[in-house]
N, C-alpha and C positions, 0 to 999 in steps of 0.2 A: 231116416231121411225126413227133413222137416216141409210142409204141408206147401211152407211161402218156399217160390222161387225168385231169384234174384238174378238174373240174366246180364252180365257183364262183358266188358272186354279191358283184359291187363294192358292189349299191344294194340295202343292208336295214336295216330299222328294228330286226334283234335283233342286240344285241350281242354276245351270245353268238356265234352264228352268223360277226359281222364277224370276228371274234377267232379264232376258226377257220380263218376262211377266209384271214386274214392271217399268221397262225402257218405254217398250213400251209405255203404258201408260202417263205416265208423258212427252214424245213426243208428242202426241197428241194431251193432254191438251194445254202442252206448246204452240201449232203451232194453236191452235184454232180450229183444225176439229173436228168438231163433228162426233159420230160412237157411236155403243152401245157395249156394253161390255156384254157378254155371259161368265159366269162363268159355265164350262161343268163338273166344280166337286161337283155342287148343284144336290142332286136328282130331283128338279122340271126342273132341263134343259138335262134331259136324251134326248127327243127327239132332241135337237139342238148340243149335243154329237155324236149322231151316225150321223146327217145332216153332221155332220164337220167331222168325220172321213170319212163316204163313201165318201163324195166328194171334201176331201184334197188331193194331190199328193206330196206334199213335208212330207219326212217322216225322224226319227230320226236315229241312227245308228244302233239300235234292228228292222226297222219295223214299229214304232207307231210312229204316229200323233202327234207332239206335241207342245203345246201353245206354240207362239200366231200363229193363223194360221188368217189370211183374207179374207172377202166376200164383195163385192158390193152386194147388194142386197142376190141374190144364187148365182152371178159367182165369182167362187172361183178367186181370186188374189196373194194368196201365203202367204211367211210368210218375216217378214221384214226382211232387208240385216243386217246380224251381224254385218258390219261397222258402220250402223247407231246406233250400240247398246253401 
């Protein structure tokens, strides 16, 4: 299990957000770092859903949490710079 996490969602109706969460990825890949990828719109990752929301601070413009958000380990690191997106 690698160190970074990458906190995602496969199944959403904003695009924005798809694009994101697609991008990111393929950055990743591309750059070689290894991280694991949490899909939080599985019902078997409900626990790693509510980890990533209570302990996100970067929020959307309703309030909610939303992919990709980042963890070292549990300390939360944010959510990538839309530049790099």
């Amino acid at each position: 299990m690698a160190p970074l996490k990458v906190y995602v969602a496969s199944a959403t109706a904003n695009p924005e957000t798809k694009y994101r969460v697609q991008r990111t990825l393929m950055i990743l890949d591309g750059l070689g770092i290894p991280f694991d990828s949490i899909d939080i719109t599985k019902p078997e990752h409900a626990e790693q859903r509510r980890f990533m929301r209570e302990n996100a601070s970067k929020k959307g413009p309703n309030g909610a949490v939303l992919p990709p958000q980042f963890f070292y380990e549990d300390e939360y690191l944010g959510v990538c710079p839309i530049h790099l997106l």
